[in-house]
C-alpha positions in Angstrom: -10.1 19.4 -15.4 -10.3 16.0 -16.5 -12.9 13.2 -16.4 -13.2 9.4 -17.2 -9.6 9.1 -17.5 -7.4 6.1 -16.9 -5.5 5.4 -13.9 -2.3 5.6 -15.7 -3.5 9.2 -16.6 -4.3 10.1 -13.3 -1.4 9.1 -11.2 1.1 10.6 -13.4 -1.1 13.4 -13.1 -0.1 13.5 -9.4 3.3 12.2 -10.0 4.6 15.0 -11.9 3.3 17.8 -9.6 6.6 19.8 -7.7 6.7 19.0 -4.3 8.8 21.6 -1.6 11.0 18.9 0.5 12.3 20.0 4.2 15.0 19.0 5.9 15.9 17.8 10.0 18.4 16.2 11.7 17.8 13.3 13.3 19.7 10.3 15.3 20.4 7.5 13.4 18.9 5.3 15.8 15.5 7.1 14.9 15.8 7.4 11.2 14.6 3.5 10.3 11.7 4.4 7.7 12.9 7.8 6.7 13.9 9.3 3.9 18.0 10.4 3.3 17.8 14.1 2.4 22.0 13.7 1.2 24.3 10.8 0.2 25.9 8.6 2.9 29.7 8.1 1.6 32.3 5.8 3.1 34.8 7.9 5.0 37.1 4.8 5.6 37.4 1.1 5.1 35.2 -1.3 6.6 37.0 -3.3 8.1 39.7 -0.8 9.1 42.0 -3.6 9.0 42.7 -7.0 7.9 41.4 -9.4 10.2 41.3 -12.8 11.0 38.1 -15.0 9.6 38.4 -17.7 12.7 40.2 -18.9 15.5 43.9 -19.9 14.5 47.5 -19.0 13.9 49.0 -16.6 11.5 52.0 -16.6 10.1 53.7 -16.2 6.8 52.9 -19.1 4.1 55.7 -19.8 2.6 57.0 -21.5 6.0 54.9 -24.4 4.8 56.0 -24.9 1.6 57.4 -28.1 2.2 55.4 -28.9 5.4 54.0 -33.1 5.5 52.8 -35.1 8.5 55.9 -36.7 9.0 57.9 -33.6 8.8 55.8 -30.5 10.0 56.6 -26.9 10.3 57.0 -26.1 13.7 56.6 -21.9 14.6 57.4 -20.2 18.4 54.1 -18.6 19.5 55.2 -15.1 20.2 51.7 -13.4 21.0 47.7 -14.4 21.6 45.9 -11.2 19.6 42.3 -11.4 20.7 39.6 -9.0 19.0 39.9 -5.3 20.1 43.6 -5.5 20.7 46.5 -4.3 18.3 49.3 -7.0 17.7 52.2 -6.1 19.4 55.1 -8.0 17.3 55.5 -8.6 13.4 55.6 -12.2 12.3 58.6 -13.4 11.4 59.8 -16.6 9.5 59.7 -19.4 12.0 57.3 -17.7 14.4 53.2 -17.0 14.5 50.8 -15.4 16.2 48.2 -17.0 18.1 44.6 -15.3 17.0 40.9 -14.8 17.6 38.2 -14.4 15.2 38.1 -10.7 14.4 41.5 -9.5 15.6 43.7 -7.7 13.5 46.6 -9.5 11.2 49.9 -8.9 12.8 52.2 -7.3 10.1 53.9 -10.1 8.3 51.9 -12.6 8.1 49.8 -12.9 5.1 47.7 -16.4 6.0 45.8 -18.0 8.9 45.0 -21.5 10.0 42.1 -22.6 11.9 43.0 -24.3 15.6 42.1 -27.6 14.8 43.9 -28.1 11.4 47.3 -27.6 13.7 49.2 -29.4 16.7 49.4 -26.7 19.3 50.7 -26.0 22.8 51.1 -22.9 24.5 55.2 -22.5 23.0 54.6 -23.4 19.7 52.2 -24.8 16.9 53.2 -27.5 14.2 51.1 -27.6 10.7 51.2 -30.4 8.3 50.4 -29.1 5.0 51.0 -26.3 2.7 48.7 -23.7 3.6 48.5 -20.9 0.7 48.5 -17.1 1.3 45.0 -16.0 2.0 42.4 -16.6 4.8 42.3 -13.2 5.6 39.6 -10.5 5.6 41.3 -8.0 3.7 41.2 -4.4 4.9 37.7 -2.7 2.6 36.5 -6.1 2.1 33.2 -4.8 3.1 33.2 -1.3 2.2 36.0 0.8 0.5 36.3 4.5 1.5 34.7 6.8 -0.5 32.3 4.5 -1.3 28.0 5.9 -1.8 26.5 3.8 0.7 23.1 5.2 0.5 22.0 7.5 -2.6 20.0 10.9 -1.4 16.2 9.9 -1.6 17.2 5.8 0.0 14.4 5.1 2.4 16.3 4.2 5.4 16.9 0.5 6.3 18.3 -1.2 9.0 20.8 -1.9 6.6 21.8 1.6 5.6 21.6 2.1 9.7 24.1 -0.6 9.9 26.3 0.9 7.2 25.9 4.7 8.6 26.7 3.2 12.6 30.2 1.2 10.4 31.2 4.7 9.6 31.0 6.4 13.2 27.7 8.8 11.8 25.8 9.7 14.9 23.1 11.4 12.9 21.6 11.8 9.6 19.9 14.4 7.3 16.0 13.4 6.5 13.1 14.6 4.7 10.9 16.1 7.0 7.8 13.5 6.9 4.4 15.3 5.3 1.6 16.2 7.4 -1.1 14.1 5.6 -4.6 15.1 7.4 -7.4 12.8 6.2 -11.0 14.2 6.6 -14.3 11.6 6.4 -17.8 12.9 5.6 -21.0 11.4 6.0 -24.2 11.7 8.1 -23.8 8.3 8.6 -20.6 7.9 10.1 -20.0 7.6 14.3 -16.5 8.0 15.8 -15.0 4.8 17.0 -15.5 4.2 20.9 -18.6 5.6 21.1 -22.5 3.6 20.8 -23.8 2.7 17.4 -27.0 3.9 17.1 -29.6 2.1 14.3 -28.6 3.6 10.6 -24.8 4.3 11.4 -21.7 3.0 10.9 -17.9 3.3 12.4 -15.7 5.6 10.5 -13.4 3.1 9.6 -11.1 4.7 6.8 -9.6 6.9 8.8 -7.5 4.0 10.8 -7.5 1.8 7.1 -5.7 5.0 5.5 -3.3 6.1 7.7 -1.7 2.8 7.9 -1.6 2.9 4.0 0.1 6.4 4.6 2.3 5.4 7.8 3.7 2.7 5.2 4.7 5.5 2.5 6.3 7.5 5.1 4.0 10.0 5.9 2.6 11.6 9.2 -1.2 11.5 10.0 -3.7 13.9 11.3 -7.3 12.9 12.0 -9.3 15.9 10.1 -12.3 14.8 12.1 -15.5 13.9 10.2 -18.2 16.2 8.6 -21.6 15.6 7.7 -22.7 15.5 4.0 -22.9 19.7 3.7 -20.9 21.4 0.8 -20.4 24.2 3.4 -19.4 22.4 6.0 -16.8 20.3 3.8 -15.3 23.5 2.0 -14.4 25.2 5.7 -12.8 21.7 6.8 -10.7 21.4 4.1 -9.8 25.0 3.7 -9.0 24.7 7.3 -6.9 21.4 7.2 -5.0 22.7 3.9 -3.7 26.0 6.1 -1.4 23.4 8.3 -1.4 20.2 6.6 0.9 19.3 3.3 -1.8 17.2 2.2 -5.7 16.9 3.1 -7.4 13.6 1.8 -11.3 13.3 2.1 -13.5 10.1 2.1 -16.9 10.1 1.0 -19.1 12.6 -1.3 -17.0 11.1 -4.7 -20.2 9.0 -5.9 -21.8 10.1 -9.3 -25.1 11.1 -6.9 -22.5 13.3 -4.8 -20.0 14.3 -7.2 -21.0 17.9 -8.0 -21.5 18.9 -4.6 -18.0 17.7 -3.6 -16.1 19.4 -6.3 -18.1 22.3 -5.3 -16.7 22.2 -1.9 -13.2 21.8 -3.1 -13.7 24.7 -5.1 -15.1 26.8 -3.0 -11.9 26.5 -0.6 -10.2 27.7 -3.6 -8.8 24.8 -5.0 -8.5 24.1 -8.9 -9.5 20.4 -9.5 -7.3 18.3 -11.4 -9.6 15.4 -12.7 -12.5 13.3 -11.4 -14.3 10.1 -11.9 -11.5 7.7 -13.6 -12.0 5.0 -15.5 -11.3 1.5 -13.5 -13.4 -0.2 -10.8 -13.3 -0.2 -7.5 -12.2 3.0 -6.3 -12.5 5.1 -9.6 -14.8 7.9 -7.8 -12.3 9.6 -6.9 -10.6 13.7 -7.7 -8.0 15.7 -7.1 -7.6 19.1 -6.8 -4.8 21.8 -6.2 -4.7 25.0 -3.6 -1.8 27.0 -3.6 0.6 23.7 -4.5 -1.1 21.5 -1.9 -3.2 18.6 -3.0 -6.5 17.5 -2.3 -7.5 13.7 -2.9 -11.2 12.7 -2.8 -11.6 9.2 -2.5 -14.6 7.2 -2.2 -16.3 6.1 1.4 -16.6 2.7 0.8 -13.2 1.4 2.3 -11.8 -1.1 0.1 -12.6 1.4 -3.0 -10.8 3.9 -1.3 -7.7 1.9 -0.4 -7.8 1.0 -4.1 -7.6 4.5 -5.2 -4.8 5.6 -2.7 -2.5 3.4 -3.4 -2.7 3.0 -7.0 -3.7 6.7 -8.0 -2.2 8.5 -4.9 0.7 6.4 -3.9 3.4 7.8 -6.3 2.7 11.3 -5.6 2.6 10.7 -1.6 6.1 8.8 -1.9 7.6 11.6 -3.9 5.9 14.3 -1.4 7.6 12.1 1.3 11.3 12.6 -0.1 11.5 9.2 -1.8 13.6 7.8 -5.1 11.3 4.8 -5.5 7.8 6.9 -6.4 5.8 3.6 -8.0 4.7 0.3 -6.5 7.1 -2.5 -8.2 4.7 -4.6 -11.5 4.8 -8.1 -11.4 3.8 -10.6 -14.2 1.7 -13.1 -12.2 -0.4 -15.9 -13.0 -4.3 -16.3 -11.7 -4.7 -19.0 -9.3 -8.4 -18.8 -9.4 -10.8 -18.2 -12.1 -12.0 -14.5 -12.8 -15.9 -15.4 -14.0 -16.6 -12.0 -14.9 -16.0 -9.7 -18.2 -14.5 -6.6 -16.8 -16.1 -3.7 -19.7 -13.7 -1.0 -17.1 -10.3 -1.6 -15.7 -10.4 -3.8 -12.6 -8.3 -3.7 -9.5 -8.4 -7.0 -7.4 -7.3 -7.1 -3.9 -4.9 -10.3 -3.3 -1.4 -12.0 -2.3 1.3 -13.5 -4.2 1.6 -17.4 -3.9 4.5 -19.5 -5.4 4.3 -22.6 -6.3 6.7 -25.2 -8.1 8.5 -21.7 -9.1 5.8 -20.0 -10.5 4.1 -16.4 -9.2 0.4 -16.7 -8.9 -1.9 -14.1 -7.9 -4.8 -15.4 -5.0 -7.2 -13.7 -5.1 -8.9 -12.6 -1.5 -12.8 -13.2 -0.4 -14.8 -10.9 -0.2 -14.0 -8.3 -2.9 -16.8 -5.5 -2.3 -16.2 -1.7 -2.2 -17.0 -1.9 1.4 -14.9 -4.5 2.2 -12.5 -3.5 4.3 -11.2 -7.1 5.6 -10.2 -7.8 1.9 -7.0 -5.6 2.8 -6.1 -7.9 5.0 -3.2 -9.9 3.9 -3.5 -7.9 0.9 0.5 -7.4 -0.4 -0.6 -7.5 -4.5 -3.1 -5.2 -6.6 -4.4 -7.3 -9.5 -5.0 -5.8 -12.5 -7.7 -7.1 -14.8 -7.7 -5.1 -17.9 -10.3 -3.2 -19.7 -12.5 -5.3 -21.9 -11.3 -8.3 -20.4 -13.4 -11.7 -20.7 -13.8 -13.9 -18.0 -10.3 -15.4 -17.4 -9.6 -18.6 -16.6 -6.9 -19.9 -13.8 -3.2 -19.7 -14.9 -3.7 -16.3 -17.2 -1.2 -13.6 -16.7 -1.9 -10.8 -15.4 -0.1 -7.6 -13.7 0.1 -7.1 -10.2 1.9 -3.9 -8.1 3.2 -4.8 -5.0 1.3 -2.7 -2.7 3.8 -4.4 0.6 
């Protein structure tokens, strides 16, 4: 076990733990969010065909070659070709085909010309100019068969939805989302919904976490809270870790708590992996291991432990969920406010990016407490003050991970 080690340490501690994926089958329709669990190739073209851009006429080009206003080409409208229905007759010099934006290009015509660019009646069409060969959405213009569309591991977009639907694919093969069950101890926590007697607070990190973990891609289980008791902890988690892929616990992670919580981990069987890092808020935390499943202990204050999840647990949770991009994107950002302080540890600031006459700046929320849990609101950067920093002044650079 390690202790007092950096972040960096400790998330790639995580990271590069072996995670068992599973597979389903799903509906496309219900896969938005989800992981791909194989590739999605192009089995044809997208479009199918060449199509027409606009309304217009097609026709072949070199008819115009020596078209002017005062002597036009003049073509014999031998078809109208709306979207959806195959041209019936080739073009042919002399003649064109009257068509709608999306249709397909009748063979022999290799150019269209928007309506209002022409003289037109329902016989025949008359066009002034020289119009050259083109104006035509070329069969594969979009997408070319054979083609990867999505890699295995792409978390699935509407986008890669569309792409999948432009293919005909009914269905598609996921990563089965981790069960995730998160567990909150302490005697001075009261279930939401019911009265708040003198002394106690709402167990708050339970809802705060899971939509942290709903984001990676996980599945949630309320592990129900526990009372500060070694005992009672080391049966809960033993209990969660028989069903669940992953058991998280809040609370107990304090220097006045720690040994009693890695007793409890330990006592469920679990080997621990490290505790107590070395950044600020959220650095009470450990992690531990029982038969390949993880246990994360983060701290109960609720901004602390948002902290540690997503910059500690984040990249291991993503790669548990079947995902290619494990780590929060780093940003080079500059301070719009002051930081007053000297940070002797690491120091993780909860904020949102700003841009202003082209330049990234980090602002900094109110409110910055390890209890604070309405500093993650409208929280979409972690700032990242480094150790032995002085007090900064606005405009410094800093790095920031893009937690949204």
């Amino acid at each position: 076990m390690e202790m007092h080690i950096s972040a960096d340490r400790a998330m790639s501690m995580l990271a590069e733990l072996s995670v068992t994926l599973k597979t389903e089958t799903i509906p496309l329709l219900e896969g938005y969010g989800r992981v791909l669990a194989e590739e999605v190739r192009a089995t044809m073209d997208v479009p199918p065909f060449a199509k027409s851009p606009f309304d217009g006429y097609a026709f072949k080009s070199e008819d115009t070659i020596n078209a002017t206003p005062e002597n036009p080409a003049v073509f014999t409208i031998t078809e109208e070709i709306p979207a959806g229905k195959a041209p019936l007759y080739p073009v042919e010099h002399g003649t064109a085909a009257k068509i709608l934006t999306g249709a397909p290009v009748p063979e022999g015509a290799d150019t269209i010309v928007k309506y209002e660019e022409t003289e037109f009646s329902p016989q025949w069409v008359k066009i002034s100019e020289y119009i050259k060969p083109g104006n035509i959405v070329t069969a594969g213009e979009d997408v070319k068969a054979g083609e990867v569309l999505a890699p295995k591991n792409t978390l699935i977009t509407g986008a890669v939805m569309g792409v999948a639907a432009g293919q005909g694919i009914k269905s598609v093969t996921v990563y089965k989302k981790p069960l995730i069950s998160i567990v909150s101890t302490g005697t001075e926590l009261i279930d939401v919904g019911n009265p708040l007697p003198p002394g106690k607070i709402y167990s708050t990190n339970l809802f705060t976490l899971s939509g942290l973990l709903r984001d990676m891609g996980a599945e949630i289980r309320d592990g129900g809270s526990v009372t500060d008791d070694p005992d009672a902890i080391s049966a809960r988690i033993s209990r969660e870790l028989e069903s669940a892929d992953m058991v998280i616990t809040t609370g107990g992670a304090s220097v006045g708590d720690y040994d009693f919580t890695q007793a409890a981990i330990e006592k469920a069987g679990g080997t621990m992996l490290f505790n107590k890092l070395d950044f600020k808020p959220g650095g009470s935390m450990m992690a531990g291991v029982r038969d390949g499943k993880v246990f994360l202990g983060l701290s109960g204050n609720p901004g602390a432990a948002a902290i540690g999840l997503m910059r500690i647990g984040a990249p291991y949770i993503r790669k548990l969920c079947g995902r290619q991009d494990m780590y929060y994107e780093a940003i080079d950002v500059r301070l719009k406010k002051p930081v007053k302080k000297p940070s002797p540890k690491m120091r993780f600031l909860r904020g949102y990016l700003e841009i202003t006459d082209g330049q990234a700046y980090f602002v900094e929320n109110p409110s910055q407490g390890n209890g604070s849990v309405s500093s993650l609101l409208n929280c979409d950067l972690l700032g990242e003050i480094p150790k032995g920093a002085p007090a900064l002044e606005a405009g410094t650079f800093i790095k920031a991970y893009r937690v949204k």
